[in-house]
C-alpha positions in Angstrom: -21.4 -4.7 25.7 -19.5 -2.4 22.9 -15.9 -1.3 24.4 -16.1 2.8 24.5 -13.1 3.4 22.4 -14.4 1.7 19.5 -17.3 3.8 20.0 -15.5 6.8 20.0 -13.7 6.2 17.1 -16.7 5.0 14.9 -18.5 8.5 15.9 -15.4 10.4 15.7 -15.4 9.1 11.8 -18.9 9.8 11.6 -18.7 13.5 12.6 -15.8 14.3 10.1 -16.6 12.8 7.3 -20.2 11.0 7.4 -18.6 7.4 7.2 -17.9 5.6 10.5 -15.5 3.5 8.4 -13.1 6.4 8.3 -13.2 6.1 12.2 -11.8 2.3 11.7 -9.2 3.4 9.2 -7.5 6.2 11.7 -7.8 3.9 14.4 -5.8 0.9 12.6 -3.5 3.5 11.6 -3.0 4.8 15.2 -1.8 1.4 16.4 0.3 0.9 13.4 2.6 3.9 14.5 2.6 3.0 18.1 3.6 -0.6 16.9 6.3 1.1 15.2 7.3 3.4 17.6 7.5 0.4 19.6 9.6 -1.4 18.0 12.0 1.2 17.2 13.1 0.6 21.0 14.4 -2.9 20.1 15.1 -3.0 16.1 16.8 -0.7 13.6 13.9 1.6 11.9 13.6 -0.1 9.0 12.8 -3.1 10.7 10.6 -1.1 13.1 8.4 0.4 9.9 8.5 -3.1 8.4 6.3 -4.2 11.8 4.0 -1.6 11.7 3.3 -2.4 7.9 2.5 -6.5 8.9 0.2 -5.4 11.5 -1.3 -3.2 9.0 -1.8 -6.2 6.3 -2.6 -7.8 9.3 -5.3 -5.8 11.3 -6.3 -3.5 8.7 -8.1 -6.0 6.7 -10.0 -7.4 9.4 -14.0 -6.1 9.4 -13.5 -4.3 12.9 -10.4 -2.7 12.7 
């Protein structure tokens, strides 16, 4: 069973620009700023921003986003 979110992304890429991959790519960047907004509760912001750029290399390079 697919989770609907991922779904809803990969359609929501489709209908905007014909690629489902461009779905992936705002969804990785979605949780890279709420990783960073996280963080900016606990760390100074450059520290915060330097999080949300490790999950990026991290996640964002992974086939399913």
């Amino acid at each position: 069973m697919y989770m609907p979110g991922q779904g809803l992304f990969l359609a929501l890429g489709q209908a905007t620009t014909g690629q489902p991959w461009a779905g992936v790519v705002l969804s990785v960047a979605l949780l890279c700023g709420a990783i960073c907004w996280m963080l900016r509760g606990w760390m100074p912001p450059g520290w915060a921003l330097l999080g949300g750029l490790i999950v990026r290399s991290a996640w964002g390079s992974s086939a399913t986003g």
